[in-house]
mmCIF file of the N, C-alpha and C atoms, coordinates in Angstrom:
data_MODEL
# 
_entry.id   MODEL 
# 
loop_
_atom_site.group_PDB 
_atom_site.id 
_atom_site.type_symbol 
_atom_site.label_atom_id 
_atom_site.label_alt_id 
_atom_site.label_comp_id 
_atom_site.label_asym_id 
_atom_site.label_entity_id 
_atom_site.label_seq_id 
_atom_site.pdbx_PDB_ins_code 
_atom_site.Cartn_x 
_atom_site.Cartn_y 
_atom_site.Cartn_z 
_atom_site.occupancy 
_atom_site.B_iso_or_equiv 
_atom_site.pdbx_formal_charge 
_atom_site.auth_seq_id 
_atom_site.auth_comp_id 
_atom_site.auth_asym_id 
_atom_site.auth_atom_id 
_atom_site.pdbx_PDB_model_num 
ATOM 1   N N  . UNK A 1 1  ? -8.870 -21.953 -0.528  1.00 0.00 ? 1  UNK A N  1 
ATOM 2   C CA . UNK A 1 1  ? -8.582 -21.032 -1.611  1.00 0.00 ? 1  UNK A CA 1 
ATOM 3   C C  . UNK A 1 1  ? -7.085 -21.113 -1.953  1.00 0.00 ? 1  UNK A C  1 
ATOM 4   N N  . UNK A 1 2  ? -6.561 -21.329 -2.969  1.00 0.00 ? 2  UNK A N  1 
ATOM 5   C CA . UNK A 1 2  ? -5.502 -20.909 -3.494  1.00 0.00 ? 2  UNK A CA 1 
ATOM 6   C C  . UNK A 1 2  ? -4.912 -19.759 -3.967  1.00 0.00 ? 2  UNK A C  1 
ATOM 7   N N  . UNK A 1 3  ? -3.156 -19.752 -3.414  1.00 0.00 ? 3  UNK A N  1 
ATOM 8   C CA . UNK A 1 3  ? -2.963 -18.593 -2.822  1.00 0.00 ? 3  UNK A CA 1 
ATOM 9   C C  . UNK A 1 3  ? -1.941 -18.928 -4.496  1.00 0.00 ? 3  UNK A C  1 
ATOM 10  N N  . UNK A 1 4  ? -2.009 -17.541 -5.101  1.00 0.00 ? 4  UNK A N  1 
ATOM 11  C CA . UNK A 1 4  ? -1.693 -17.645 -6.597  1.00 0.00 ? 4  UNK A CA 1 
ATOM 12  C C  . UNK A 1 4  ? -0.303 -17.136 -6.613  1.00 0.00 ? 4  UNK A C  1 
ATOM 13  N N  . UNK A 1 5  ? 0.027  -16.281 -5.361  1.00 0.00 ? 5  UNK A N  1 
ATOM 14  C CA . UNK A 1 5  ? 1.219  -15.819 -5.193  1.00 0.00 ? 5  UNK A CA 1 
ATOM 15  C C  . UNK A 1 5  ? 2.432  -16.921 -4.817  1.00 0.00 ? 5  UNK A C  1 
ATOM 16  N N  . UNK A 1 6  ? 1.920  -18.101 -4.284  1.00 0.00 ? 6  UNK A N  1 
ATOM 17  C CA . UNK A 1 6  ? 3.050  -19.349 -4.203  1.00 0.00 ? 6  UNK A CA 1 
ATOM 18  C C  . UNK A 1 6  ? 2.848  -20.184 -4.787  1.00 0.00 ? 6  UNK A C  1 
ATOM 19  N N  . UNK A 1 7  ? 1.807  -19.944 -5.487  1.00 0.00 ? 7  UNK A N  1 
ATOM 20  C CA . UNK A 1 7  ? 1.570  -21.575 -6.148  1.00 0.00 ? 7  UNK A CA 1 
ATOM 21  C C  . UNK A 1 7  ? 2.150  -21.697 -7.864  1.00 0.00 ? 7  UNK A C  1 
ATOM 22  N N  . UNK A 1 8  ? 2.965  -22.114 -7.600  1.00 0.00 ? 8  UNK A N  1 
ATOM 23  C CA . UNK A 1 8  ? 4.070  -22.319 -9.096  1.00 0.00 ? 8  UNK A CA 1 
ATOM 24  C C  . UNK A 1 8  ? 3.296  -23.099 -10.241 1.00 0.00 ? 8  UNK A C  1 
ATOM 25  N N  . UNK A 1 9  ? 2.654  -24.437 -9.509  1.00 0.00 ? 9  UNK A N  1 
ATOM 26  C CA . UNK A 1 9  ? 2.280  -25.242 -10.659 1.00 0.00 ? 9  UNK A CA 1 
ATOM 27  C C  . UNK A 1 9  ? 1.001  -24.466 -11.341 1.00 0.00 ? 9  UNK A C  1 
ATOM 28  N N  . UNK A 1 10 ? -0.190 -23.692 -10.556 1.00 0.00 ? 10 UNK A N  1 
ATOM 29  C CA . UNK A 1 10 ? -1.186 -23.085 -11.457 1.00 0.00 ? 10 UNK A CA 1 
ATOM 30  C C  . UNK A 1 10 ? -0.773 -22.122 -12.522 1.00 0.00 ? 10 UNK A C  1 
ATOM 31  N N  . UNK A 1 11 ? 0.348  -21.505 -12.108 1.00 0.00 ? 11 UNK A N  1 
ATOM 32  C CA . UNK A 1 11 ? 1.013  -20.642 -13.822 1.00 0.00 ? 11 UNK A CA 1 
ATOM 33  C C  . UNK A 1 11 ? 1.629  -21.492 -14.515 1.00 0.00 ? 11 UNK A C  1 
ATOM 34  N N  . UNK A 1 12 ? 2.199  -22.633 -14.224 1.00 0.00 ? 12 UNK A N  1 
ATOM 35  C CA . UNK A 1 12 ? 2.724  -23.606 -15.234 1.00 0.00 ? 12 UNK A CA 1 
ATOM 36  C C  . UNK A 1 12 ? 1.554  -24.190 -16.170 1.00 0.00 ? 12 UNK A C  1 
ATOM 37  N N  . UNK A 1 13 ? 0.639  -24.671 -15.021 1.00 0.00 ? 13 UNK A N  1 
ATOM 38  C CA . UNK A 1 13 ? -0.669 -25.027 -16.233 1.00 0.00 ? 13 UNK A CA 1 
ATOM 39  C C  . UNK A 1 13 ? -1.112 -24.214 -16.899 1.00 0.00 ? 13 UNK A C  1 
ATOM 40  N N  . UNK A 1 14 ? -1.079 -23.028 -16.171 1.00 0.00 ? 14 UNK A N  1 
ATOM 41  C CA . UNK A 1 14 ? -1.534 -21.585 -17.499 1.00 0.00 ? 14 UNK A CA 1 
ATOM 42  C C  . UNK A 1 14 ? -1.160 -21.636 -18.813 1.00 0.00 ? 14 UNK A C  1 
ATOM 43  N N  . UNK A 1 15 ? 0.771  -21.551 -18.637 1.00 0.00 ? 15 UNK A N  1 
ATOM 44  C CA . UNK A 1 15 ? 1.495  -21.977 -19.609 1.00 0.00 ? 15 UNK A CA 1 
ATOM 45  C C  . UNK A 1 15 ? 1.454  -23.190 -20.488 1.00 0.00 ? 15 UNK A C  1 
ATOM 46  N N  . UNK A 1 16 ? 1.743  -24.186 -19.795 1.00 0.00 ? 16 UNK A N  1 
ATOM 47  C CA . UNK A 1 16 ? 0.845  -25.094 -20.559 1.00 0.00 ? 16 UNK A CA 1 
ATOM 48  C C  . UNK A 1 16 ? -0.035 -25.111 -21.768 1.00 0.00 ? 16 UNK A C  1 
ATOM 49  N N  . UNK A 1 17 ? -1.128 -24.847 -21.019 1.00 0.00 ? 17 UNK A N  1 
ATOM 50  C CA . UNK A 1 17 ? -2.106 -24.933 -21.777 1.00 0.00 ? 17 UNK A CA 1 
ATOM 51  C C  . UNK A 1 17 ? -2.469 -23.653 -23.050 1.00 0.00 ? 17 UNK A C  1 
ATOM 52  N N  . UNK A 1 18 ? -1.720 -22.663 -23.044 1.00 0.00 ? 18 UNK A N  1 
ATOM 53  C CA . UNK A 1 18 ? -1.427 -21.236 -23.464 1.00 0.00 ? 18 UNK A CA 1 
ATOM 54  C C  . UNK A 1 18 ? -0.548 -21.345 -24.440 1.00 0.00 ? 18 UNK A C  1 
ATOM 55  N N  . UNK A 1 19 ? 0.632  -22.825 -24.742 1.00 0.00 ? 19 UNK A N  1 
ATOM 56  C CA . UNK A 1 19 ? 1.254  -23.123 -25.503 1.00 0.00 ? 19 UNK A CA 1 
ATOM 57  C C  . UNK A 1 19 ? 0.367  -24.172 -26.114 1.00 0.00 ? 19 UNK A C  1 
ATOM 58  N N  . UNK A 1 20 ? -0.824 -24.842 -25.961 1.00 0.00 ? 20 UNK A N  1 
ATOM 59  C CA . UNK A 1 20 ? -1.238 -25.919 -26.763 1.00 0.00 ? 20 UNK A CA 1 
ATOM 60  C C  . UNK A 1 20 ? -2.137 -24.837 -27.608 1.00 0.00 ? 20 UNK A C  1 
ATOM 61  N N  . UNK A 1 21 ? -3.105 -23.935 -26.869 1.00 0.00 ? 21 UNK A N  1 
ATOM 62  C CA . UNK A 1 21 ? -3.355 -23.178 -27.822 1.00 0.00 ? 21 UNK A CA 1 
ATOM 63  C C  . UNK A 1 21 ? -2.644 -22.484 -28.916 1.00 0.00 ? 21 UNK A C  1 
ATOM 64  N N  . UNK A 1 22 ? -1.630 -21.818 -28.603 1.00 0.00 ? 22 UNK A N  1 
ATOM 65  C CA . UNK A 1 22 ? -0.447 -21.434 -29.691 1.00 0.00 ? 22 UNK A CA 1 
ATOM 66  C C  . UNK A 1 22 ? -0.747 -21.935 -30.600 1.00 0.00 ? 22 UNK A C  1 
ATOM 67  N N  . UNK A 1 23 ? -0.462 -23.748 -30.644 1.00 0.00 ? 23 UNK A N  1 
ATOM 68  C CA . UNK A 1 23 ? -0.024 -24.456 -31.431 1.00 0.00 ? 23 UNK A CA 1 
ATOM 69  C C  . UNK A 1 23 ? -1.294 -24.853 -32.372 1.00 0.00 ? 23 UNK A C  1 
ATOM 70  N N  . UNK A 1 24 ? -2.600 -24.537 -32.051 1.00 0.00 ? 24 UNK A N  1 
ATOM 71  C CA . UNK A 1 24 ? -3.597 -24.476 -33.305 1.00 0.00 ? 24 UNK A CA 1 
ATOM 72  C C  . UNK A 1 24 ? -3.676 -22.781 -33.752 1.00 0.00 ? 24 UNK A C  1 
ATOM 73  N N  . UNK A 1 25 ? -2.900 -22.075 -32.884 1.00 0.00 ? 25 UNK A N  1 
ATOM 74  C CA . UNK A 1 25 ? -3.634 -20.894 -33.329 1.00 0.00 ? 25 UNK A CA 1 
ATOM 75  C C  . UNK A 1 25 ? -3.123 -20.405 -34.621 1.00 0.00 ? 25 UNK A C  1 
ATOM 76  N N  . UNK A 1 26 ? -3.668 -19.585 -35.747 1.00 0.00 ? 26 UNK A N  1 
ATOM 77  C CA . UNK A 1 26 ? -3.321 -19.370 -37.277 1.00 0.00 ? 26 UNK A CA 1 
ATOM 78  C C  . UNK A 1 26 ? -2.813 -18.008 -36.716 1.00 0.00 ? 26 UNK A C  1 
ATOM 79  N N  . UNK A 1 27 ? -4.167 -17.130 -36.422 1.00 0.00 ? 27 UNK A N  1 
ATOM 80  C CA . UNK A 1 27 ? -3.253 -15.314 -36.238 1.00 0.00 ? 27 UNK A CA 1 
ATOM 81  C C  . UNK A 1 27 ? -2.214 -14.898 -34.990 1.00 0.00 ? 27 UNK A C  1 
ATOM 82  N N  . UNK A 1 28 ? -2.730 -15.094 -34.037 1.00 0.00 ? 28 UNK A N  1 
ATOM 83  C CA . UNK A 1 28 ? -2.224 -14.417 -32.674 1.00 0.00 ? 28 UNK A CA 1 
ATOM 84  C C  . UNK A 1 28 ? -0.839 -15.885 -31.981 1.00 0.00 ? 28 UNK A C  1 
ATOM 85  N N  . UNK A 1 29 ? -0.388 -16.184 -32.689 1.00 0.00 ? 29 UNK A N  1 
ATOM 86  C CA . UNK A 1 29 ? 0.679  -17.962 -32.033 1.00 0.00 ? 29 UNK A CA 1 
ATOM 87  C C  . UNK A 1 29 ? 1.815  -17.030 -31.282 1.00 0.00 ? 29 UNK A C  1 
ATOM 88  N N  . UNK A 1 30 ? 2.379  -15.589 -32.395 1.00 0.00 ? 30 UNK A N  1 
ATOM 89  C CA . UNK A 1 30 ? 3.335  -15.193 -31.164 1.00 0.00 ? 30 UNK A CA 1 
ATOM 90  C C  . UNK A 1 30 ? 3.001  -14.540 -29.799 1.00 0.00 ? 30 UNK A C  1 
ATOM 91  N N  . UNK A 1 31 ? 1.780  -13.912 -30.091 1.00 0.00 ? 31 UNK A N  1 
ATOM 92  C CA . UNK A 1 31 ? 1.441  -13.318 -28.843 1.00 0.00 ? 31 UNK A CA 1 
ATOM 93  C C  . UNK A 1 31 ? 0.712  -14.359 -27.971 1.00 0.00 ? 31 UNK A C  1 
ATOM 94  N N  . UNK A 1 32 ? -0.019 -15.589 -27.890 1.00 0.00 ? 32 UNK A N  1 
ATOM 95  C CA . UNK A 1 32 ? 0.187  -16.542 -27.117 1.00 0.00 ? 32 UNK A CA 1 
ATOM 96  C C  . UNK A 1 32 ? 1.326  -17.011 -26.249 1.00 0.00 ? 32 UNK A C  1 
ATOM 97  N N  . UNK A 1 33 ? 2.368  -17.346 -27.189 1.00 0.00 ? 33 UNK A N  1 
ATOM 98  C CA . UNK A 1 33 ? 3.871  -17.656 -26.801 1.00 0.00 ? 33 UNK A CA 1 
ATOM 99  C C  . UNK A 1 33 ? 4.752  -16.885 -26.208 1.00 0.00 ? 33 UNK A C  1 
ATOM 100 N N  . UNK A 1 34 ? 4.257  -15.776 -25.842 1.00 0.00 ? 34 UNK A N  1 
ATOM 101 C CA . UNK A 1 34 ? 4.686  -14.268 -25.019 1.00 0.00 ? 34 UNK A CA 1 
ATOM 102 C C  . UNK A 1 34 ? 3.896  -14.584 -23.967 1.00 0.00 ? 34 UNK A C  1 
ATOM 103 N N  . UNK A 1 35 ? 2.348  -14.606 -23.688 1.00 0.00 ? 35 UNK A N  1 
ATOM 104 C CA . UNK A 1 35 ? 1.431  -14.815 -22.673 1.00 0.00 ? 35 UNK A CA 1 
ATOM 105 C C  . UNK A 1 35 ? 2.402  -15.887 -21.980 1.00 0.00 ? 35 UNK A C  1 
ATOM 106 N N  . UNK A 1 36 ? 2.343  -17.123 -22.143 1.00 0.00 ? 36 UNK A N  1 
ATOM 107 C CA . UNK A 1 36 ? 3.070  -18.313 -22.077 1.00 0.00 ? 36 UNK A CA 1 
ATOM 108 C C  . UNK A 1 36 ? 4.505  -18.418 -21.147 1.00 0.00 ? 36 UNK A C  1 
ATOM 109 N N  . UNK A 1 37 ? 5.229  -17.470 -21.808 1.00 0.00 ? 37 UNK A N  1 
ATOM 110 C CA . UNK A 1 37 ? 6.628  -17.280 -20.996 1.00 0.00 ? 37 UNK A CA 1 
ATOM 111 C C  . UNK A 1 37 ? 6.297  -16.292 -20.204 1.00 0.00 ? 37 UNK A C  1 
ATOM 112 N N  . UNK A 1 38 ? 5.530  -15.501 -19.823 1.00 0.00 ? 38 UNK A N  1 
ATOM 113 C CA . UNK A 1 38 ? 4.919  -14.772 -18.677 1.00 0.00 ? 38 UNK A CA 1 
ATOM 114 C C  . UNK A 1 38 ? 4.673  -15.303 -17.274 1.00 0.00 ? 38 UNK A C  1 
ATOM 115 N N  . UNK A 1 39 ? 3.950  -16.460 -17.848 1.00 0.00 ? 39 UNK A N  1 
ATOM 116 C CA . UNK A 1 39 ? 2.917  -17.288 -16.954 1.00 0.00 ? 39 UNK A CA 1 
ATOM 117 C C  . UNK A 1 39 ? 4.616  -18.187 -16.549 1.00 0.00 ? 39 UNK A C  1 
ATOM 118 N N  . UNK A 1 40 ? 5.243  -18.375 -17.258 1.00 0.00 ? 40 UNK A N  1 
ATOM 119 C CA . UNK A 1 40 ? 6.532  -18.850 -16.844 1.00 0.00 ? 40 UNK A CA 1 
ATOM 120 C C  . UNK A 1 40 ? 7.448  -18.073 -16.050 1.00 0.00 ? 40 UNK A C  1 
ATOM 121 N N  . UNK A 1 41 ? 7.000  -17.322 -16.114 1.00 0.00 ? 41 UNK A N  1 
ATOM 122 C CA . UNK A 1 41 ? 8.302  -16.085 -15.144 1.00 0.00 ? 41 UNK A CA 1 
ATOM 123 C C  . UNK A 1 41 ? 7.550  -15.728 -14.130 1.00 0.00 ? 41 UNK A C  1 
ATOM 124 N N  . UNK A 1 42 ? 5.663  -16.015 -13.948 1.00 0.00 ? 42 UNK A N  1 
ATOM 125 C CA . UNK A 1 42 ? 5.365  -16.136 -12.882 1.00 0.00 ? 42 UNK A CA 1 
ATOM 126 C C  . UNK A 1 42 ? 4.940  -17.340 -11.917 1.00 0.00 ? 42 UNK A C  1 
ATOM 127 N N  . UNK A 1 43 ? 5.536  -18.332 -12.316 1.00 0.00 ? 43 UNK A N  1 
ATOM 128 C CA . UNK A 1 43 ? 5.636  -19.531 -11.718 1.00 0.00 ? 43 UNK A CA 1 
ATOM 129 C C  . UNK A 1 43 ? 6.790  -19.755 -11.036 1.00 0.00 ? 43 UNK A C  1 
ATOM 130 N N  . UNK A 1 44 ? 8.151  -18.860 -11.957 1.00 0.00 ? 44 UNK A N  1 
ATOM 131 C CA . UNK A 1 44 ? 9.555  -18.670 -11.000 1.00 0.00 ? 44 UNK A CA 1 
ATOM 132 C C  . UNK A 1 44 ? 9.130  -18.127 -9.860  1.00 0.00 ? 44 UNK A C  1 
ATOM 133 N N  . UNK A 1 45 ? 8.546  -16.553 -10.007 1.00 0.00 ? 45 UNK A N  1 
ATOM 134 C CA . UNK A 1 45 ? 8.559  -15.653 -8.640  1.00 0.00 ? 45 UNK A CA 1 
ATOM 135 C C  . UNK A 1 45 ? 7.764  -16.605 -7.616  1.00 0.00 ? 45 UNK A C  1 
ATOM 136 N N  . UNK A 1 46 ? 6.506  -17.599 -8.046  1.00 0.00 ? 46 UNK A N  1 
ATOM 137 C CA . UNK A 1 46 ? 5.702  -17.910 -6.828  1.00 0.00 ? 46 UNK A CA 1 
ATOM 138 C C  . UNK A 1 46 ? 6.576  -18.799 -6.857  1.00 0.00 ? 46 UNK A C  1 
ATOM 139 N N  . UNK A 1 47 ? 7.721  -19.529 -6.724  1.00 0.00 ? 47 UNK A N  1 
ATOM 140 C CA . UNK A 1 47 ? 8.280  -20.798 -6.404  1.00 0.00 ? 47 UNK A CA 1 
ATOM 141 C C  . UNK A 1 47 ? 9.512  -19.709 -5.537  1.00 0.00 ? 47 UNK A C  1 
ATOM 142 N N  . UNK A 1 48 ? 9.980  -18.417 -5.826  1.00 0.00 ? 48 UNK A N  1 
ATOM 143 C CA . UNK A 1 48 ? 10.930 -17.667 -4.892  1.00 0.00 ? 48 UNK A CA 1 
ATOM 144 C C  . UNK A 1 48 ? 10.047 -17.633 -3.975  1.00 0.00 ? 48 UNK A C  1 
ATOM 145 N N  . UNK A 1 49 ? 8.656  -16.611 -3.891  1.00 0.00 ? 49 UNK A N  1 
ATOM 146 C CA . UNK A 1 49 ? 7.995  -16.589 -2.798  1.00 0.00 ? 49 UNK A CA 1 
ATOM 147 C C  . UNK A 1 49 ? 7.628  -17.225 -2.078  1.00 0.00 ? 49 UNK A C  1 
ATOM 148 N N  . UNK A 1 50 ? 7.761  -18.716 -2.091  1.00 0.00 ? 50 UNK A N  1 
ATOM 149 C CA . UNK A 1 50 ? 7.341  -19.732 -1.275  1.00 0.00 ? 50 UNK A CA 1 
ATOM 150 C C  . UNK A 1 50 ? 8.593  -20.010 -0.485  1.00 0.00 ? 50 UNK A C  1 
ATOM 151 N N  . UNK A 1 51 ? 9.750  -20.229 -1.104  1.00 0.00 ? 51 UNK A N  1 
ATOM 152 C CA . UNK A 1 51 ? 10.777 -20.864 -0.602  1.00 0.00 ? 51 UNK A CA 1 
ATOM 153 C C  . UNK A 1 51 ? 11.239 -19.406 0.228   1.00 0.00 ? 51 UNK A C  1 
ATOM 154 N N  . UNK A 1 52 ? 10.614 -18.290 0.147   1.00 0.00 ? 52 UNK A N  1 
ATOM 155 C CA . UNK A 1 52 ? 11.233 -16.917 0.895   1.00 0.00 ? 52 UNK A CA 1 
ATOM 156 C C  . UNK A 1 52 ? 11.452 -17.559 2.459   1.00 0.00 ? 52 UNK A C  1 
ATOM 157 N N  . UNK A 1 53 ? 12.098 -16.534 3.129   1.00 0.00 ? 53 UNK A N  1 
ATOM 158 C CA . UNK A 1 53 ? 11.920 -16.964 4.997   1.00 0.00 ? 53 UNK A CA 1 
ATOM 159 C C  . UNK A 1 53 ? 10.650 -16.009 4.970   1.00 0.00 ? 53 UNK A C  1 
ATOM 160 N N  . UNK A 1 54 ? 10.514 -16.221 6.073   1.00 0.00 ? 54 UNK A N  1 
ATOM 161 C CA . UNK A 1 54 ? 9.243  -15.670 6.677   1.00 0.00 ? 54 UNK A CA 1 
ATOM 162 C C  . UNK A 1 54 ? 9.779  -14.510 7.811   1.00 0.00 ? 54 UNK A C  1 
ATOM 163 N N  . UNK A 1 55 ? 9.846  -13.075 7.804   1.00 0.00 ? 55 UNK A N  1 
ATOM 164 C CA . UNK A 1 55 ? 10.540 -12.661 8.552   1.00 0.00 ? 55 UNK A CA 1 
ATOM 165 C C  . UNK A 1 55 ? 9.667  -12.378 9.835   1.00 0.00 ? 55 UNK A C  1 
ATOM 166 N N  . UNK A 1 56 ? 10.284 -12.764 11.230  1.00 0.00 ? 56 UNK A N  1 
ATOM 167 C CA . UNK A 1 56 ? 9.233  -12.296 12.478  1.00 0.00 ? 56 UNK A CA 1 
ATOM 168 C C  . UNK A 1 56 ? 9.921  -10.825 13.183  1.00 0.00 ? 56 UNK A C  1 
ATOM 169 N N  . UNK A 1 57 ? 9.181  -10.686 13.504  1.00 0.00 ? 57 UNK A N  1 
ATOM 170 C CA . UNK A 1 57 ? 9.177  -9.785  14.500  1.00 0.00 ? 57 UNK A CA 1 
ATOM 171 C C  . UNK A 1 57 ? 7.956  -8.194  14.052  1.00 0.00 ? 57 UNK A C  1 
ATOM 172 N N  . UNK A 1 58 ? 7.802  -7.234  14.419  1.00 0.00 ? 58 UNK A N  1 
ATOM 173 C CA . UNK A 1 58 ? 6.911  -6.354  14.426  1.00 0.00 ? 58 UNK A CA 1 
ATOM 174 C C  . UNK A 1 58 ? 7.335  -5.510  13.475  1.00 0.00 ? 58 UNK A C  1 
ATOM 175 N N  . UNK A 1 59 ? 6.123  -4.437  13.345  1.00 0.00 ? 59 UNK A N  1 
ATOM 176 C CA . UNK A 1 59 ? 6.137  -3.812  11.362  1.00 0.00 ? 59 UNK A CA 1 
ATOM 177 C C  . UNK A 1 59 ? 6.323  -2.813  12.132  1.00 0.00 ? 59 UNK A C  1 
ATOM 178 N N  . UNK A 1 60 ? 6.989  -1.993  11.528  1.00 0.00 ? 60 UNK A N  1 
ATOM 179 C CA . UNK A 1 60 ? 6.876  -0.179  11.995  1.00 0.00 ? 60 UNK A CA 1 
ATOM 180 C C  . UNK A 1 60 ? 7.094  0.230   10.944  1.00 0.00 ? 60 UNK A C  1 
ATOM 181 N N  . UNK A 1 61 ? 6.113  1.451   10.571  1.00 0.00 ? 61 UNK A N  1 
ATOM 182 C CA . UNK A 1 61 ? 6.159  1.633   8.993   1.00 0.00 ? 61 UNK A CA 1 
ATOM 183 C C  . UNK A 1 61 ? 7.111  3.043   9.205   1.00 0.00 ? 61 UNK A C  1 
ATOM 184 N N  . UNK A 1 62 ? 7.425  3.023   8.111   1.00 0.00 ? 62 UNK A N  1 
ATOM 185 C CA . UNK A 1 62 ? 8.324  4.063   7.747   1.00 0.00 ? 62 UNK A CA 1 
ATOM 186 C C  . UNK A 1 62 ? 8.244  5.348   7.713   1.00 0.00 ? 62 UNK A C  1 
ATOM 187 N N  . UNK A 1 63 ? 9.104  6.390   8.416   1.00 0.00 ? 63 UNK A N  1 
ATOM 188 C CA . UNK A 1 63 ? 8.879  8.012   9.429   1.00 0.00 ? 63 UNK A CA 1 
ATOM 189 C C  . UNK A 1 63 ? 8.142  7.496   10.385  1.00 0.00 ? 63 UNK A C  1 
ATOM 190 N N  . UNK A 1 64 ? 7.690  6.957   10.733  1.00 0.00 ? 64 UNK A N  1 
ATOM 191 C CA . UNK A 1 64 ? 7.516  6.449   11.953  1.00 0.00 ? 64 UNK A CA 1 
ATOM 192 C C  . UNK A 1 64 ? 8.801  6.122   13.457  1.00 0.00 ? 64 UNK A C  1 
ATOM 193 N N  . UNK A 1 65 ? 8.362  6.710   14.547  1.00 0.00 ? 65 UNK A N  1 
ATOM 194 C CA . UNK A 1 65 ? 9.633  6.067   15.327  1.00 0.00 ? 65 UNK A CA 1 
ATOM 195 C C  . UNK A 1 65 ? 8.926  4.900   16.245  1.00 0.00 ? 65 UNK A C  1 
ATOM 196 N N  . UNK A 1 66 ? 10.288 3.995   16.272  1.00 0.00 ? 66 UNK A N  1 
ATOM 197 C CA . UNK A 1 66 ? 9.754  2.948   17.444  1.00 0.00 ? 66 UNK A CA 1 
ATOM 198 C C  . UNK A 1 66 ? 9.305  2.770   18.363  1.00 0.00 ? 66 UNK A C  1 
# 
């Protein structure tokens, strides 16, 4: 299964393909081209979230004591 939260290139193809539509579309081309740079700003975050560290050690949630 693909994990949508790191995977950069599946919102790029979103985009992609979200701009070829645009480009026949007659009514809706700007609001495509909005969808589009979306799918682009979520291909940044899953390319931050991948390259994130991975932090170890144990969760203690918060008002909680150790």
């Amino acid at each position: 299964m693909t994990d949508f939260l790191t995977n950069a290139d599946h919102w790029r193809k979103r985009a992609e393909l979200t701009r070829a539509l645009a480009a026949n579309a007659v009514k809706d081309q700007g609001r495509l081209l909005k969808v589009a740079e979306e799918y682009d700003r979520l291909a940044a975050h899953a390319e931050r979230r991948r390259s994130a560290p991975v932090l170890t050690g144990s969760y203690v949630a918060s008002g909680r004591p150790e």
